[in-house]
C-alpha positions as CSV (number, residue, x, y, z in Angstrom):
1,X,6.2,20.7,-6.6
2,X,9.0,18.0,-5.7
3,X,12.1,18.3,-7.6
4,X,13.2,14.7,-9.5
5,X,15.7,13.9,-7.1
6,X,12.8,14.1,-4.1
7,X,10.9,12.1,-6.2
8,X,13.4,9.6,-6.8
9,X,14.1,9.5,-2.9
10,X,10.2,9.0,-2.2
11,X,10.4,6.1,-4.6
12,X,13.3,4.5,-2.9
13,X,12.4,4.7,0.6
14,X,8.8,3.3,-0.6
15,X,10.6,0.6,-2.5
16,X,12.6,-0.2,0.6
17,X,9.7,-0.2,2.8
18,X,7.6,-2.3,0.2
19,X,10.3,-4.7,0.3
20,X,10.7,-4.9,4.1
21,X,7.2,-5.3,4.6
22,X,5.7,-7.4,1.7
23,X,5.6,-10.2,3.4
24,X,4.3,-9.8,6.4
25,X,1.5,-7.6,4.2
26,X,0.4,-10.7,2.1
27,X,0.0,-13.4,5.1
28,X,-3.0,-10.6,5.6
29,X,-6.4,-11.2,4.8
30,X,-7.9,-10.7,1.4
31,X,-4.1,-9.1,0.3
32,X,-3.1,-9.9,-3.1
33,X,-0.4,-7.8,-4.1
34,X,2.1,-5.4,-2.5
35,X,3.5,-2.3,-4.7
36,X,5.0,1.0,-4.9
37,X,2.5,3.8,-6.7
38,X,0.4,7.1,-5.6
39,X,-2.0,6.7,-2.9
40,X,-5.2,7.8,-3.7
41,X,-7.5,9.9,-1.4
42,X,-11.4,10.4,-2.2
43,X,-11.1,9.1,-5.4
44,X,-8.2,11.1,-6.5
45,X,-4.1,10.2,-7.2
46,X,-1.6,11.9,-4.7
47,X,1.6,12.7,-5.8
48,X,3.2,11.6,-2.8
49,X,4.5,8.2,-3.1
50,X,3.6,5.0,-0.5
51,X,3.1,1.6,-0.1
52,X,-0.1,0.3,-2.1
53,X,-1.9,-2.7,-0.6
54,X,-3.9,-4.1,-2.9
55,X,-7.1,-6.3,-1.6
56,X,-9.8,-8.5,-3.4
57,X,-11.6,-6.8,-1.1
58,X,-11.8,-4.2,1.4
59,X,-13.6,-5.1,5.0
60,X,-14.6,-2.7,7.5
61,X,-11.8,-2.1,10.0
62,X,-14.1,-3.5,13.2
63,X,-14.8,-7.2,11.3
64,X,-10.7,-7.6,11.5
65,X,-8.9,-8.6,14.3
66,X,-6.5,-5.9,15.4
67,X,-3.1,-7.9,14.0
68,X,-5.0,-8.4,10.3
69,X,-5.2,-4.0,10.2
70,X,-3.1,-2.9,7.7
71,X,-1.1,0.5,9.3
72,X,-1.9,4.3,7.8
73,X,1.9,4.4,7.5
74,X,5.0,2.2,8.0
75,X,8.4,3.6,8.7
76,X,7.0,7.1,7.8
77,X,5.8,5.8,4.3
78,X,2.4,6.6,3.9
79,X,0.1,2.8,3.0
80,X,-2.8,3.2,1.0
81,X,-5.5,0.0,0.6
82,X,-6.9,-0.7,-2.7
83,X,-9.5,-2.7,-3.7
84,X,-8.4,-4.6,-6.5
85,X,-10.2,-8.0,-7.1
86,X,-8.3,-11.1,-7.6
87,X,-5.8,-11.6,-9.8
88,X,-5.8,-15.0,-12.3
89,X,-3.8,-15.9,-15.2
90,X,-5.2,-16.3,-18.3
């Protein structure tokens, strides 16, 4: 288990790398927000840290063209796509 310092360095680096990156992430395809949370694999929360990419959306990787993918990893940050829907005010 990470200590709360590693923690608080996983969260910075992904904060840094959320803020490098958002937004050249949001001129994407079907990408509506950029944040900083847990990946989630199979269905289940990670307790790493990464860059979340949230899409109305997800697409199959081959109906993209290969500058709309959205990387595994960025800067050694683990990026995790999740389908969110749109977002609207109310």
């Amino acid at each position: 288990m990470a200590s709360q310092e590693e923690l608080n360095q996983k969260v910075r680096k992904a904060s840094e790398v959320q803020a490098k990156y958002a937004n050249d992430l949001m001129r994407k395809p079907n990408v509506v927000g950029v944040a900083v949370g847990h990946p989630v694999h199979n269905g289940v929360s990670s307790p790493d840290v990464g860059v979340i990419v949230m899409v109305d959306h997800k697409v199959p990787p081959g109906q993209l063209a290969a500058n709309d993918l959205i990387p595994k990893q960025l800067d050694g940050v683990p990026v995790d796509v999740q389908e969110t829907g749109g977002f609207s005010a109310q």
